[in-house]
N, CA, C and O of each residue as an XYZ file, in Angstrom:
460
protein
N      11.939     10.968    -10.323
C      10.877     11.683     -9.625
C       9.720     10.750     -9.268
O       9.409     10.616     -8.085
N       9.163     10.192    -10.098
C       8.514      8.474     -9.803
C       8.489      8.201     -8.297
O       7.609      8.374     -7.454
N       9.591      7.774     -8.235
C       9.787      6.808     -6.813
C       9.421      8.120     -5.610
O       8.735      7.688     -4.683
N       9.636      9.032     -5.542
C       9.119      9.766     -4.599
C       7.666     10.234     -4.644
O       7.110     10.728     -3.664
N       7.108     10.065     -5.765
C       5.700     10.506     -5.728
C       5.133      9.187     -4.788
O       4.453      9.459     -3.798
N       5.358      8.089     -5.038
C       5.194      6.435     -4.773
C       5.071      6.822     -3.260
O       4.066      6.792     -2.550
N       6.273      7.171     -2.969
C       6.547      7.659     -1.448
C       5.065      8.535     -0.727
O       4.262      8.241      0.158
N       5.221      9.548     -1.513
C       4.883     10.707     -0.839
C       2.848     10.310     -0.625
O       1.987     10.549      0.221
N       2.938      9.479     -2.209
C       1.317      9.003     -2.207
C       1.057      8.106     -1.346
O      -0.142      8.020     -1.085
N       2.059      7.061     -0.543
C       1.709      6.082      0.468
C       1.511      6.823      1.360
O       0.442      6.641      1.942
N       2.198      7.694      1.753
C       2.401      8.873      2.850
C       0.780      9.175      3.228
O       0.234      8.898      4.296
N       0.187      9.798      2.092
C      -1.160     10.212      2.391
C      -2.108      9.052      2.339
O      -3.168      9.415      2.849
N      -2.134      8.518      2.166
C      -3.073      7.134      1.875
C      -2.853      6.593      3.111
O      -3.901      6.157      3.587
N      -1.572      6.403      4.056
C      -1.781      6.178      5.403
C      -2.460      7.075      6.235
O      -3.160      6.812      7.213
N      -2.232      7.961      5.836
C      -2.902      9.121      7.382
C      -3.930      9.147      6.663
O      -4.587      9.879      7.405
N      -4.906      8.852      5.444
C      -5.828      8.971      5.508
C      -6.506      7.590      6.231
O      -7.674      7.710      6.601
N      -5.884      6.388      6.434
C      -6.658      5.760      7.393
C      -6.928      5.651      8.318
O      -7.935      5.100      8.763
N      -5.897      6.269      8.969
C      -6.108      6.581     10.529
C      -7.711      6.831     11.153
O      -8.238      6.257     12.106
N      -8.142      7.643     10.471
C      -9.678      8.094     11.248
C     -10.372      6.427     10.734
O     -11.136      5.794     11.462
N     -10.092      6.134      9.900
C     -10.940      5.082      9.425
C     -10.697      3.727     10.158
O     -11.604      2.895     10.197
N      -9.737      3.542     10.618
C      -9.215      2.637     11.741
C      -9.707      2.391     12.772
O      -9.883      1.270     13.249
N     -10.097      3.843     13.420
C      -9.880      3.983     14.819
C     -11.751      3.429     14.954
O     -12.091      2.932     16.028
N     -12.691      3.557     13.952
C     -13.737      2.333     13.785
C     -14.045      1.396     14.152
O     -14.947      1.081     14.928
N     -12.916      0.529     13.333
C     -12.913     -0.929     13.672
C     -13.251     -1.611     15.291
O     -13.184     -0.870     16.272
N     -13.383     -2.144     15.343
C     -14.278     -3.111     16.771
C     -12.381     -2.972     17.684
O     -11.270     -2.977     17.156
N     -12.756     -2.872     19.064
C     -11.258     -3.363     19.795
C     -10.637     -4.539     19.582
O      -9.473     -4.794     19.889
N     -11.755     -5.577     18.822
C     -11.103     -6.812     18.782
C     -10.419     -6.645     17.884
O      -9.551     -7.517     17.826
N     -10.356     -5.790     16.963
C      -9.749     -6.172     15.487
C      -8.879     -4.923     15.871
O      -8.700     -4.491     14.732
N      -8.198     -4.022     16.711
C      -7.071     -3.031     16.996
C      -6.037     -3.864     16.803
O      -5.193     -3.659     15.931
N      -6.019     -4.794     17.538
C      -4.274     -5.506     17.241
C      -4.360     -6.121     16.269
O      -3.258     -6.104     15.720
N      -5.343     -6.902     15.492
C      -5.217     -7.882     14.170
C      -5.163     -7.197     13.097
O      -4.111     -6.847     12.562
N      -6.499     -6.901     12.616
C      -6.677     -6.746     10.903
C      -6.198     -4.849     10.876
O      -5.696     -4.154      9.992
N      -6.672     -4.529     12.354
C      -6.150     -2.719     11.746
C      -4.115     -2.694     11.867
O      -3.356     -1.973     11.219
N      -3.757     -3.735     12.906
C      -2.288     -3.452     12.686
C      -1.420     -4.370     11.311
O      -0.274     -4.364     10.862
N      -2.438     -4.951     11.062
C      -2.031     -5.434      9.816
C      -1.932     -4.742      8.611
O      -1.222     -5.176      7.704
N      -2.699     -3.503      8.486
C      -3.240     -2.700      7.473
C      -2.306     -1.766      7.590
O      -1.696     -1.289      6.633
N      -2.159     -1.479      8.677
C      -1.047     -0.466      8.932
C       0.787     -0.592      8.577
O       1.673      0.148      8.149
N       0.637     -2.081      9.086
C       2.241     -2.366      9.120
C       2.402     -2.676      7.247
O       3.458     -2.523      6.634
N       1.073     -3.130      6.617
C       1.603     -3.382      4.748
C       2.000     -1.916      4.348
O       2.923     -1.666      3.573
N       1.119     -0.866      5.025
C       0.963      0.738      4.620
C       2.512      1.024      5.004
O       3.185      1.836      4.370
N       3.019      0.272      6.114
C       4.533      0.844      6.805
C       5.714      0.206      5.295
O       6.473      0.863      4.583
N       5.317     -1.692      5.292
C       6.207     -1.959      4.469
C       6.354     -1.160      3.197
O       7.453     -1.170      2.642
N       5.371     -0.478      2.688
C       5.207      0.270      1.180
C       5.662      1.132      1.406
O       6.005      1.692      0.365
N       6.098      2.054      2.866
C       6.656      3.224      2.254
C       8.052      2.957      2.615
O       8.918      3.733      2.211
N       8.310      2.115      3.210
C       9.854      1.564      3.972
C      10.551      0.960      2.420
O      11.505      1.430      1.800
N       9.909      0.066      2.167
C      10.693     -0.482      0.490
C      10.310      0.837     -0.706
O      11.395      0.962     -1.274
N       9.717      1.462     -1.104
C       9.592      2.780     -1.893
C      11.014      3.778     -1.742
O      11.881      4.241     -2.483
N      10.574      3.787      0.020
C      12.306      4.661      0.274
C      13.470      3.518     -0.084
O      13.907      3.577     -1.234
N      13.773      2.940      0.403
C      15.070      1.755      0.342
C      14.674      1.956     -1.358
O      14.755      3.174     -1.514
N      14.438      1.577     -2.173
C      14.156      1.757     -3.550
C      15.073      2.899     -4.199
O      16.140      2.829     -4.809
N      14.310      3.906     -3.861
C      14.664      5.177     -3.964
C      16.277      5.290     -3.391
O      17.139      5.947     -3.976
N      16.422      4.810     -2.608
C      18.140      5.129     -1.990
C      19.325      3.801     -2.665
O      20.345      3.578     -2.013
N      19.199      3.425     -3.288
C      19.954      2.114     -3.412
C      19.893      2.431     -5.330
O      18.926      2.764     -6.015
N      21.347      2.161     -5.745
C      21.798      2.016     -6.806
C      21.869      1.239     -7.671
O      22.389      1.373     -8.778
N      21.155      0.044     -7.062
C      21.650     -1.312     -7.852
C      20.757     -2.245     -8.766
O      19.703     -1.753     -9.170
N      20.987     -3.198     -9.037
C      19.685     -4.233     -9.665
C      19.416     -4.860     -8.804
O      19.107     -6.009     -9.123
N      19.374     -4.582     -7.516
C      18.570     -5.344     -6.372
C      17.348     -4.388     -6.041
O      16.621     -4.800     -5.138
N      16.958     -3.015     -6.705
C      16.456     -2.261     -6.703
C      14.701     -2.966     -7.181
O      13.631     -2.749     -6.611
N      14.898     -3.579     -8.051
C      13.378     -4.047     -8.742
C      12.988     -5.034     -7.680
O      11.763     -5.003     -7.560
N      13.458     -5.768     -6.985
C      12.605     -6.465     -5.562
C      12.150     -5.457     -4.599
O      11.421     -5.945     -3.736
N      12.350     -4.253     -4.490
C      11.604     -3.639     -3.595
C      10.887     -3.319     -4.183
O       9.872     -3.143     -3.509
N      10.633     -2.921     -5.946
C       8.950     -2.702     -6.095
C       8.216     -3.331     -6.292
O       7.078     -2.934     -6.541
N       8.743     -5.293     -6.249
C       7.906     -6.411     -5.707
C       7.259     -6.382     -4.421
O       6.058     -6.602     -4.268
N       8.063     -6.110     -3.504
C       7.817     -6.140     -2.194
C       6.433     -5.045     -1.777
O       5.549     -5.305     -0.961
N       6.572     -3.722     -2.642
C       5.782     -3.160     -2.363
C       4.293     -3.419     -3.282
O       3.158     -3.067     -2.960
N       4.703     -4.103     -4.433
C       3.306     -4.844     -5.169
C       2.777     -5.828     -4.584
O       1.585     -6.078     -4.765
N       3.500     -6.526     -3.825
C       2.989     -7.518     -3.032
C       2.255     -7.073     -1.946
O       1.246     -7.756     -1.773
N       2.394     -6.205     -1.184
C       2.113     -5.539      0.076
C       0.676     -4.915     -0.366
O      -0.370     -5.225      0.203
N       0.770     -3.801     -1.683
C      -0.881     -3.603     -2.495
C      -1.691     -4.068     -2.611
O      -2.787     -3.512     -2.546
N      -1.481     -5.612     -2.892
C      -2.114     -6.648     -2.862
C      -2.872     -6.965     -1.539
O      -4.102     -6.950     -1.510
N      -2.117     -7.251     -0.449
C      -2.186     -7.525      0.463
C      -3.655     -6.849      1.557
O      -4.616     -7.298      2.181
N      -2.894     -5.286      1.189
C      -4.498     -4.769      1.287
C      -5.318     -4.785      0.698
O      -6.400     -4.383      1.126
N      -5.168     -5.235     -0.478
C      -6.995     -5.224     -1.593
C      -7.451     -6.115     -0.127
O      -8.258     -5.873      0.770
N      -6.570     -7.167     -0.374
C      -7.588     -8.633      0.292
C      -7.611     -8.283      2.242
O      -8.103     -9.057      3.063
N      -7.111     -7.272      2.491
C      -7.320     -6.908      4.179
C      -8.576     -6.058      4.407
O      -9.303     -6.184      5.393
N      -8.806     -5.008      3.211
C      -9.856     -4.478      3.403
C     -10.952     -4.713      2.465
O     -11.803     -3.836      2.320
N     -11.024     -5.953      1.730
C     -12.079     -7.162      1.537
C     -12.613     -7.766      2.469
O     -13.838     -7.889      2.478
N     -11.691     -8.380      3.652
C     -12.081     -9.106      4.819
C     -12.804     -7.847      5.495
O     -13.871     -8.191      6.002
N     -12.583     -6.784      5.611
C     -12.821     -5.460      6.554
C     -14.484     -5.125      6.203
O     -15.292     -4.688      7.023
N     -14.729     -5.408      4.946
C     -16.107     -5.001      4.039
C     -16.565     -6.024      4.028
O     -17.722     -5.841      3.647
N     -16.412     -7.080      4.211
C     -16.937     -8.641      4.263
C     -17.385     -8.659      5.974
O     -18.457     -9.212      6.218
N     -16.750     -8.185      6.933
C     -17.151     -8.156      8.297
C     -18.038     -6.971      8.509
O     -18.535     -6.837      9.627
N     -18.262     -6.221      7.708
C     -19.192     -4.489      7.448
C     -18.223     -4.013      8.676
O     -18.977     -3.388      9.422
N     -17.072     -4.011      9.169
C     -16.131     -2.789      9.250
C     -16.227     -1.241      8.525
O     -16.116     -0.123      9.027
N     -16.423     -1.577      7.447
C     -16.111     -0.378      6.285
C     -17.261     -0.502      5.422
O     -17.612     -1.640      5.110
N     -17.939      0.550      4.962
C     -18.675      0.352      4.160
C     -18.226      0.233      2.932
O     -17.096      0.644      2.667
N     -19.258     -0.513      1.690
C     -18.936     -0.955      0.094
C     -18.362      0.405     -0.331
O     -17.442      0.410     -1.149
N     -18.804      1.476      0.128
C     -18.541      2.640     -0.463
C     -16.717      3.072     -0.404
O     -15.886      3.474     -1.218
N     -16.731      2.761      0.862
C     -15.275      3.409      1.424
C     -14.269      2.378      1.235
O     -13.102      2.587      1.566
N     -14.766      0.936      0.566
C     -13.752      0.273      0.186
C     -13.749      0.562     -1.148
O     -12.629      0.790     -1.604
N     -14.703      0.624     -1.942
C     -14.306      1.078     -3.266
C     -13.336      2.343     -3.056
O     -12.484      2.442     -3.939
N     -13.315      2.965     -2.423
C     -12.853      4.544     -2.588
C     -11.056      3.737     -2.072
O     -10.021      3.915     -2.714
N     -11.156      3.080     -1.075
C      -9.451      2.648     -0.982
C      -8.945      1.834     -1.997
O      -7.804      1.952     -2.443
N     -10.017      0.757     -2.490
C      -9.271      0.227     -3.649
C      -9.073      0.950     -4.859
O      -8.392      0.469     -5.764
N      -9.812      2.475     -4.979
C      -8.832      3.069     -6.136
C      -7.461      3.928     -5.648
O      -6.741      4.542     -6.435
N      -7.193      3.825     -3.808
C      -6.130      4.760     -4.243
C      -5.074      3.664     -4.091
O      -3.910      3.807     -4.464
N      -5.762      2.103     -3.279
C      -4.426      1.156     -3.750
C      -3.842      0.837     -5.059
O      -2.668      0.561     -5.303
N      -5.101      0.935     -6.076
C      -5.095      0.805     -7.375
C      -3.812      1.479     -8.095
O      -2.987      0.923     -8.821
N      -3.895      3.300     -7.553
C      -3.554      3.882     -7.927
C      -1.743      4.026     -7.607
O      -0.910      4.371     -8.445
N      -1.490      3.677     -6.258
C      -0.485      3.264     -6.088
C       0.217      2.140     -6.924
O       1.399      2.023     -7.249
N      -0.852      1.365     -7.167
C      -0.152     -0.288     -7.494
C       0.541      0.295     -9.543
O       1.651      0.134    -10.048
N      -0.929      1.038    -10.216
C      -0.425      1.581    -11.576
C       0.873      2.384    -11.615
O       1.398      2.514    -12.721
N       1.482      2.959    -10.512
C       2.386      3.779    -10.215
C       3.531      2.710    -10.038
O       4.121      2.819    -11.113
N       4.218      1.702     -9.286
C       4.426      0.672     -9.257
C       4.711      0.017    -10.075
O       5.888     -0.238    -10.329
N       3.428     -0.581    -10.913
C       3.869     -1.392    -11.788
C       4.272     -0.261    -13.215
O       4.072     -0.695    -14.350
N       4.783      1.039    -13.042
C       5.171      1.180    -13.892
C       6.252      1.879    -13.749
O       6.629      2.456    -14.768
N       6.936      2.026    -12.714
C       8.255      1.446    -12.139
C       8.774      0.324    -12.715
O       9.698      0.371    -13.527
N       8.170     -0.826    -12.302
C       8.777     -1.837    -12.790
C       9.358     -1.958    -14.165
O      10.505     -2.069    -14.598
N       7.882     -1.882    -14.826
C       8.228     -1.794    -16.591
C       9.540     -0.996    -17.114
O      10.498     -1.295    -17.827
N       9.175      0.017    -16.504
C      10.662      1.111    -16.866
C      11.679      0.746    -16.299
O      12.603      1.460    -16.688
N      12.273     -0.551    -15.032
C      13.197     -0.510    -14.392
C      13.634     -2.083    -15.429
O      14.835     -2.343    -15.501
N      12.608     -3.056    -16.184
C      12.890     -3.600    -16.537
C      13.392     -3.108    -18.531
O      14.323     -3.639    -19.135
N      12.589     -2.171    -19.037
C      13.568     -1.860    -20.084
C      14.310     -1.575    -19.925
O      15.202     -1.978    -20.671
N      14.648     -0.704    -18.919
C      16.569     -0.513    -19.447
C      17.404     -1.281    -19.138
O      18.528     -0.783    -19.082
N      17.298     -2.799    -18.798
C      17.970     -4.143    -18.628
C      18.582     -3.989    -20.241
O      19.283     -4.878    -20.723
């Protein structure tokens, strides 16, 4: 049940950026907002593939998607560093990346005890 909450929580955490996107300066539409978007795409694309696949090749997709968490701390650092976003509204995304990433990494843990 895990791996679909993972899912379903990237799910909302994308459409909640949408309004927050559409902000950003035109210069930054094709760079830093399609960048934000496409890590938000890879997390729910490897979560599903995760979720559908049987095997021990299974724990690299919840690398892929810890890596990608990451990815946005430091995209919407640059975003609050350019005042794109206010201090406020990046704190508020870095707890629901946070919150994704605790979800995640405890996937992992559990995918690595039962080795």
């Amino acid at each position: 049940m895990q791996p679909l909450l993972l899912q379903k929580k990237a799910e909302v955490f994308l459409s909640s950026l949408y309004p927050l996107l559409k902000n950003f300066p035109k210069a930054e539409k094709f760079c830093l907002c399609q960048e934000i978007k496409q890590a938000c795409y890879r997390v729910i694309r490897n979560a599903m593939t995760y979720n559908s696949l049987k095997a021990d090749s299974k724990i690299n997709y919840l690398h892929q998607v810890d890596a990608d968490l990451k990815l946005l701390l430091v995209l919407f650092s640059v975003a609050r560093g350019q005042r794109y976003i206010t201090e406020r509204k990046a704190y508020e995304l870095q707890e629901k990346v946070s919150e994704l990433g605790r979800i995640t990494g405890g996937l992992i843990r559990s995918h690595q005890t039962k080795r």
